[in-house]
C-alpha positions as CSV (number, residue, x, y, z in Angstrom):
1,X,-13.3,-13.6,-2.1
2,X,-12.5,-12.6,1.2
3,X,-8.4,-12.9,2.2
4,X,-7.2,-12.3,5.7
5,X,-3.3,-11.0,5.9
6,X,-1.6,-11.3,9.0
7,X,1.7,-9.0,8.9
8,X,4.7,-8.7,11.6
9,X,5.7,-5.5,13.2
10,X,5.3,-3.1,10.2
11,X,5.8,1.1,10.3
12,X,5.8,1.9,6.2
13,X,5.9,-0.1,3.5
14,X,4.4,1.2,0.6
15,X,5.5,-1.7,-2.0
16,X,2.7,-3.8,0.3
17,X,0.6,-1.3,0.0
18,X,0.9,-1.4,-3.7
19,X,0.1,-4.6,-3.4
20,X,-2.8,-4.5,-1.5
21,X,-4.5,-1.6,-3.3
22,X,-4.2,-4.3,-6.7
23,X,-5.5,-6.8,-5.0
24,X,-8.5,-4.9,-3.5
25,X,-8.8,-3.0,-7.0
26,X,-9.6,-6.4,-8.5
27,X,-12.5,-7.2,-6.2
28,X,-10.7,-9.3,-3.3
29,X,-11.7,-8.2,0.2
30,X,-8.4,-7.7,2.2
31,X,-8.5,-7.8,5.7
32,X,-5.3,-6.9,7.4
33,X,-4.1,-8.1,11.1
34,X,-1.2,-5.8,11.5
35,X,1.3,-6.8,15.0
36,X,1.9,-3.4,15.6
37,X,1.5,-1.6,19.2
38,X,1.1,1.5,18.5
39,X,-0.5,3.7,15.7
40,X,1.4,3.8,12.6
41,X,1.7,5.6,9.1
42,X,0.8,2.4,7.4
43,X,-2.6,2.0,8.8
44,X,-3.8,4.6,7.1
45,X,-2.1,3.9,3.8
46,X,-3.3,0.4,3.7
47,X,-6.8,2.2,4.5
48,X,-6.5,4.2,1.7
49,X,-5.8,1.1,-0.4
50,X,-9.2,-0.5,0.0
51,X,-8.5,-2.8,3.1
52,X,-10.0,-3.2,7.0
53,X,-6.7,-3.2,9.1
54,X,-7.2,-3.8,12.3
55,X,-4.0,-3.2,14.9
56,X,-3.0,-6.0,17.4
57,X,-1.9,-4.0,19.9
58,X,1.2,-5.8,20.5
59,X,4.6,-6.3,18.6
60,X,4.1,-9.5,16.7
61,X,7.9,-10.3,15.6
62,X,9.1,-13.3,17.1
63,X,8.0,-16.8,18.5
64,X,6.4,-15.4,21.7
65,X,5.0,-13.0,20.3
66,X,3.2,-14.8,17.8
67,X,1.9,-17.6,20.3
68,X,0.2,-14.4,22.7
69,X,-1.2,-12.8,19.4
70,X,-2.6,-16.2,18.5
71,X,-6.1,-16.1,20.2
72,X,-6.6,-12.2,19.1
73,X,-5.5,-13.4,15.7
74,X,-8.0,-16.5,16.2
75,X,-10.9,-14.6,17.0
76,X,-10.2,-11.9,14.6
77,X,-10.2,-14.1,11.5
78,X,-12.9,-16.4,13.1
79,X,-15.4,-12.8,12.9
80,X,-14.2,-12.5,9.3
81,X,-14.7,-16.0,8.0
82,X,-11.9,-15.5,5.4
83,X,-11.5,-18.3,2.5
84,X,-7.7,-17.9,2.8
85,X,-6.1,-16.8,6.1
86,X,-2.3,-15.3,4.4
87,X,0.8,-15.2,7.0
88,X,3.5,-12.6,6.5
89,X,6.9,-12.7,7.7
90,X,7.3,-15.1,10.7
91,X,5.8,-13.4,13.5
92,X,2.6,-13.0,11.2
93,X,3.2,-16.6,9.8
94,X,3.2,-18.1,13.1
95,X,0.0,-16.8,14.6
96,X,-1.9,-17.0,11.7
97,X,-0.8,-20.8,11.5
98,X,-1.7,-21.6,15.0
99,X,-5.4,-19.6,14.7
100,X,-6.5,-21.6,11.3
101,X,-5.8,-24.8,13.2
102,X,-9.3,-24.0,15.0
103,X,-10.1,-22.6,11.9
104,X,-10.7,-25.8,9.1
105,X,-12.6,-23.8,6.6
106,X,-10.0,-21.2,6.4
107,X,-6.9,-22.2,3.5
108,X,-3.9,-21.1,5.4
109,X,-0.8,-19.8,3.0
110,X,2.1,-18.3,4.1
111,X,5.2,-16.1,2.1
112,X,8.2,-16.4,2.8
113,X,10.3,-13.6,3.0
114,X,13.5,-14.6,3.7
115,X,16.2,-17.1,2.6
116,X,18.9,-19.1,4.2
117,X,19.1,-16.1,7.3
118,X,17.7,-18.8,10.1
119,X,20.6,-21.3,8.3
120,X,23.0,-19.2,8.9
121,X,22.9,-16.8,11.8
122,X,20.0,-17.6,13.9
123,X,19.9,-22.0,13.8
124,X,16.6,-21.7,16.1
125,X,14.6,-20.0,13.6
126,X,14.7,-22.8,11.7
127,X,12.9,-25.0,13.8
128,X,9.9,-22.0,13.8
129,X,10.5,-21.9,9.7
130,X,9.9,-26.0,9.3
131,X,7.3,-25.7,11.8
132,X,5.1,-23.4,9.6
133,X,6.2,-24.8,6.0
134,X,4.5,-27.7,7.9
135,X,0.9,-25.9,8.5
136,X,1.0,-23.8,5.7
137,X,-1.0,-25.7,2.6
138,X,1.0,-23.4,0.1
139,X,3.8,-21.3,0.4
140,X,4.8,-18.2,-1.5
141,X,8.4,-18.1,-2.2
142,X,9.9,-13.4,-3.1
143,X,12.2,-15.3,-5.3
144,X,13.7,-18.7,-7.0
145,X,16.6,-18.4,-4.3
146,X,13.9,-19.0,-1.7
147,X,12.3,-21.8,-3.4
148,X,15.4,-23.1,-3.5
149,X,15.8,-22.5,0.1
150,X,12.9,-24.0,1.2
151,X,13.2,-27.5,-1.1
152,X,16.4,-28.0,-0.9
153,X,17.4,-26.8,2.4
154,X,13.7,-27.4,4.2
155,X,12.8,-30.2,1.9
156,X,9.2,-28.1,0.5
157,X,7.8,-30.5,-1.7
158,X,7.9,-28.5,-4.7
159,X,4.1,-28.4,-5.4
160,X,3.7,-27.0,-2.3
161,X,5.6,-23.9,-3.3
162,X,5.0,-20.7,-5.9
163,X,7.7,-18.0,-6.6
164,X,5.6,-14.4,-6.8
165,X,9.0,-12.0,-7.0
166,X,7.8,-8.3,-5.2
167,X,6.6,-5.8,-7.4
168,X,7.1,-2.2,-7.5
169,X,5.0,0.1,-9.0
170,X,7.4,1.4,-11.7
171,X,5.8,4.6,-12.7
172,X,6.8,5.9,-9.0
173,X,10.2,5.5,-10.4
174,X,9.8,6.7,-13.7
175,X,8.0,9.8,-13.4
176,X,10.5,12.1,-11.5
177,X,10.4,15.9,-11.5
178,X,13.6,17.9,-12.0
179,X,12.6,19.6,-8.5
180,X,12.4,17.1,-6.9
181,X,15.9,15.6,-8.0
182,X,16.8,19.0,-6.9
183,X,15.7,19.4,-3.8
184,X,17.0,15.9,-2.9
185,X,20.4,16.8,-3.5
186,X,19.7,19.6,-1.2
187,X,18.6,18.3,1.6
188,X,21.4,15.6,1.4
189,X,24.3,18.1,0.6
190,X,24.9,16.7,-3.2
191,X,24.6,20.0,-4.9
192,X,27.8,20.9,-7.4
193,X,30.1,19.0,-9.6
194,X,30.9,15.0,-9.7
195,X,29.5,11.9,-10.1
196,X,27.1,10.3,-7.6
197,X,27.9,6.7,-7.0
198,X,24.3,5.3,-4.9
199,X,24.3,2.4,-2.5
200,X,21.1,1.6,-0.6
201,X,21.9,-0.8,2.0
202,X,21.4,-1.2,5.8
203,X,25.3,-1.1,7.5
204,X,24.8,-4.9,8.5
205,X,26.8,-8.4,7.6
206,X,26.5,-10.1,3.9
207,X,25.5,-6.7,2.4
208,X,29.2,-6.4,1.1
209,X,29.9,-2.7,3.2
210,X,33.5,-3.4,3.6
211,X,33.8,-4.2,0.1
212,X,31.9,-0.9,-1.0
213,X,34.4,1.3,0.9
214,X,37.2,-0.6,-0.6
215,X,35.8,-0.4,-4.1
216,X,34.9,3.2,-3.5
217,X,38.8,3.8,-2.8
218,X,39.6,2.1,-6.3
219,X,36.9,4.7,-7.8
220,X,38.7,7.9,-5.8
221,X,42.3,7.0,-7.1
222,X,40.4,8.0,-11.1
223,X,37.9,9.9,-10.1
224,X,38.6,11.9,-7.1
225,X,35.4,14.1,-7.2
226,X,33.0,11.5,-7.2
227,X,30.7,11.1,-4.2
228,X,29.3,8.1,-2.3
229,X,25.4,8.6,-1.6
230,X,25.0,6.1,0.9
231,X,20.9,5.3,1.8
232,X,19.6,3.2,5.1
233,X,22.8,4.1,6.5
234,X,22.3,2.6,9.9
235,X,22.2,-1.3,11.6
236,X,25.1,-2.7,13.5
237,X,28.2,-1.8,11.5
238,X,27.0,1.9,11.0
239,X,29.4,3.2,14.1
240,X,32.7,1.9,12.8
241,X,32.1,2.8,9.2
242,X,30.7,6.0,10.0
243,X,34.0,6.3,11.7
244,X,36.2,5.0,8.6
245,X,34.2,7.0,6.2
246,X,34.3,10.2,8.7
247,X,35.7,13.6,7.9
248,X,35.5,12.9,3.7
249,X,33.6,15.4,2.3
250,X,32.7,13.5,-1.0
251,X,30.5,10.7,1.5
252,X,27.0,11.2,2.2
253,X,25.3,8.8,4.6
254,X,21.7,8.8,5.0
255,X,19.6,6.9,7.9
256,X,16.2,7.2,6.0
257,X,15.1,9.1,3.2
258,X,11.2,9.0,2.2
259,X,11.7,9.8,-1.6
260,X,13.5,7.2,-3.0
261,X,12.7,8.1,-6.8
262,X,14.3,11.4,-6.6
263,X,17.1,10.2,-4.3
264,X,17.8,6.8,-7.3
265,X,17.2,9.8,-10.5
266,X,20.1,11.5,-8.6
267,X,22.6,8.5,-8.9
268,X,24.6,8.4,-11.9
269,X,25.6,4.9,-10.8
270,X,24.1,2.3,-8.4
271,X,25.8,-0.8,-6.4
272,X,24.2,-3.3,-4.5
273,X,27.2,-5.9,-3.9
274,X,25.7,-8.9,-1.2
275,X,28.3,-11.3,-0.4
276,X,26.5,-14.4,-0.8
277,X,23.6,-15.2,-3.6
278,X,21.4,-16.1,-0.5
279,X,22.0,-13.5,1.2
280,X,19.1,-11.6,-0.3
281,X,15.9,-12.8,-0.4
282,X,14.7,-11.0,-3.0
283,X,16.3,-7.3,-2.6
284,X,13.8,-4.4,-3.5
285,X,16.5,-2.3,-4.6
286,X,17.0,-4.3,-7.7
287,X,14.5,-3.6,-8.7
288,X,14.0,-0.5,-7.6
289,X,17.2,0.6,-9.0
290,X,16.5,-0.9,-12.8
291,X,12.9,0.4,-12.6
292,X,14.6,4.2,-12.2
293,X,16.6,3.7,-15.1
294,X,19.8,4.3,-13.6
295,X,22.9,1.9,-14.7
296,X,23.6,-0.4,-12.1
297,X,26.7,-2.9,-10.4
298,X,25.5,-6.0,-9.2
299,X,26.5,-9.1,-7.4
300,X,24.1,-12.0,-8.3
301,X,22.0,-12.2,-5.0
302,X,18.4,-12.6,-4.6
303,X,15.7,-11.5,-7.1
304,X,18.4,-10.9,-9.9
305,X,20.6,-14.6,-9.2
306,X,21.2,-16.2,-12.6
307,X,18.4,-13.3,-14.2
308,X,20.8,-10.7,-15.6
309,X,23.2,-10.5,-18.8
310,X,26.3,-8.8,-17.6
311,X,26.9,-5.8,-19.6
312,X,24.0,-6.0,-20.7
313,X,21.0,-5.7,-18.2
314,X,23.7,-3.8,-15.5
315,X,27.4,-5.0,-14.5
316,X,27.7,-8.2,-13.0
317,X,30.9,-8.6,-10.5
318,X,31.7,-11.4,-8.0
319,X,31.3,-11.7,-4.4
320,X,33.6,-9.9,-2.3
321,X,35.6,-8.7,-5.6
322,X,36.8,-4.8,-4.7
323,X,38.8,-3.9,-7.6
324,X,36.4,-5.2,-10.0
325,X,33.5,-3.4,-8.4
326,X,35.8,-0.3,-9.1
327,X,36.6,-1.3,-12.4
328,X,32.8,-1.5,-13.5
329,X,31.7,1.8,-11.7
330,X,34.5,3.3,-13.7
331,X,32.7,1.9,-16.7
332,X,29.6,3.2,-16.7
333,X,31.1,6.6,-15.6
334,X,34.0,6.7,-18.3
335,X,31.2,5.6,-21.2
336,X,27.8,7.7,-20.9
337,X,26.4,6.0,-24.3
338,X,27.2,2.3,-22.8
339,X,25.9,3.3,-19.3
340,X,22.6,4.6,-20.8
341,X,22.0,1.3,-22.9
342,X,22.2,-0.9,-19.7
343,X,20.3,1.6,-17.8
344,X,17.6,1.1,-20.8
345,X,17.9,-2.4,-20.5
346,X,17.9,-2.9,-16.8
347,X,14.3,-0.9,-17.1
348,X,12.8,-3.0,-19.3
349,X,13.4,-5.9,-17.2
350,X,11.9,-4.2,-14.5
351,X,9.0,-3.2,-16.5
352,X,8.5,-6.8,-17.3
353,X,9.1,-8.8,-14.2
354,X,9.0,-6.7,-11.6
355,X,5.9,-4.8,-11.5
356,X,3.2,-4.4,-8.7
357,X,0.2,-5.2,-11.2
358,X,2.0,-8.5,-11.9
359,X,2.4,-9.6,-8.6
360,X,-1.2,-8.8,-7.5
361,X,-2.5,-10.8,-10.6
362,X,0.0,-13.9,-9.4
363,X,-1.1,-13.6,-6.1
364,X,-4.7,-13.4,-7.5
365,X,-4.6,-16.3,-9.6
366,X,-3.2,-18.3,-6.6
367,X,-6.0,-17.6,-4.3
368,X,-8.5,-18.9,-7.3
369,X,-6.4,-22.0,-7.7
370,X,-6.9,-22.7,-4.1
371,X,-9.9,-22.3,-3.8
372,X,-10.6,-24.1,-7.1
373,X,-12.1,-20.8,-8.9
């Protein structure tokens, strides 16, 4: 079985190359059309995973984009005669969908990787979204909030739709060496005494950043040596937080930070606080977080929405709710024995839903299905 992907604008993403070195490990011949214009760490990776990848040469990230990439991408898959042609993200969706048009013996799929974002912020993208539900034969949904997205919000007809959640590859997360840990807290200035609360979130609206800051302050008034380890530190809100935040010595903000397992084993807590269930589509670091086995402060968002036991699985707070964000950091920091039972639990829901070898095999048996294997 031969599968053509055709991703958007990508520089490192090694959870798709997990992916793709399943997928190619169980005999499926990946062929990647990657819209980037220049040369790239994640060429090589996803060469290293088994698959031909094969650079565009130009940005493939929006509607334009897509429609000038569309006869590359045409002639590209036509030399490959693919049995499924598989769009990712919408640039990537979009010009694979207009080259299988010329290409009837090619079964064109598409994931979705995003919710209700077009719904809300950006009202033409949903025009380009319907458009491609439209020419797609099936469509992945990263998480039951998409799906729901899509039907009720797009009207999908449900058989046209299959929820494959992301997958990490868990041992990544698991199998962390105290030097590493170390030398993380190093680089980042987190050497010495007090708790580390973790956030990993880009500084951008519906990630619940004002929220964080004023839970943090809750968290100070008991614990006035704990630090906020901020990751992805950056987008549109990072100046005037960065200013609000400036000057404290227990903050630590981080733009990008390529070891993510030593960087989670050095939390002693982790919040990811969204302000809307949509408002992630699936959120790797859920499961990220659970996989690493540290104990965790949700808001029910993306992968997790309706998934979790509170106080069980991690702590589950409401949208937008400060002082009870505080109250269940304070929690897991005030009761180690409690903390390490839901940070227990939390990995063994990442151990079962949220691995790498799962989603490869979902994604596996889908392509069979299509093709009536």
């Amino acid at each position: 079985m031969r599968v053509v992907h055709v991703v958007s604008t990508m520089e490192s993403a090694h959870n798709y190359v997990d992916l793709v070195a399943e997928l190619t490990g169980a005999g499926i011949d990946v062929h990647v059309l990657l819209g980037n214009a220049e040369p790239t760490p994640v060429e090589t990776d996803l060469s290293d995973a088994g698959a031909e990848v094969v650079r565009l040469g130009l940005r493939l990230h929006d509607f334009g984009s897509a429609l000038r990439a569309a006869p590359r991408v045409r002639s590209e898959v036509r030399r490959r005669r693919p049995s499924i042609v598989h769009g990712h993200f919408l640039g990537g969706s979009i010009a694979a969908a207009w080259a299988s048009i010329a290409l009837p013996s090619a079964r064109f799929i598409h994931t979705r990787h995003h919710a209700d974002f077009h719904h809300e912020h950006a009202r033409k993208g949903v025009a380009f979204d319907r458009m491609v539900n439209r020419l797609s034969e099936h469509i992945v949904a990263i998480s039951p909030v998409v799906e729901e997205v899509l039907r009720d919000r797009e009207g999908v007809a449900a058989g046209r739709v299959s929820v494959i959640e992301h997958g990490v590859r868990v041992e990544r997360y698991r199998d962390v060496v105290d030097r590493d840990v170390a030398a993380f807290r190093r680089r980042v200035g987190l050497e010495g005494p007090g708790p580390v609360v973790g956030v990993c979130s880009r500084m951008i609206n519906g990630k619940g950043c004002d929220v964080i800051i004023d839970a943090m302050k809750g968290v100070w008034a008991s614990v006035p040596d704990a630090r906020l380890l901020w990751l992805n530190a950056r987008g549109p809100l990072a100046p005037g937080l960065r200013t609000e935040l400036g000057g404290d010595e227990r903050v630590r903000l981080v733009e990008f930070e390529h070891d993510m397992a030593a960087a989670f084993a050095a939390m002693d807590v982790f919040v990811h606080i969204p302000t809307r269930r949509t408002a992630e589509a699936f959120g790797f670091v859920y499961a990220e977080a659970m996989a690493s086995g540290v104990p965790c402060v949700f808001t029910e968002a993306g992968a997790i929405a309706g998934r979790l036991t509170d106080g069980v699985h991690a702590h589950l707070v409401g949208h937008r709710d400060a002082e009870v964000t505080a109250t269940a950091v304070l929690g897991l920091l005030g009761d180690p024995d409690h903390a390490r039972q839901v940070a227990h639990a939390g990995r063994s829901v990442a151990d079962e839903r949220f691995t790498v070898v799962r989603e490869a095999a979902e994604h596996a048996r889908l392509y069979g299905q299509l093709l009536g294997a």
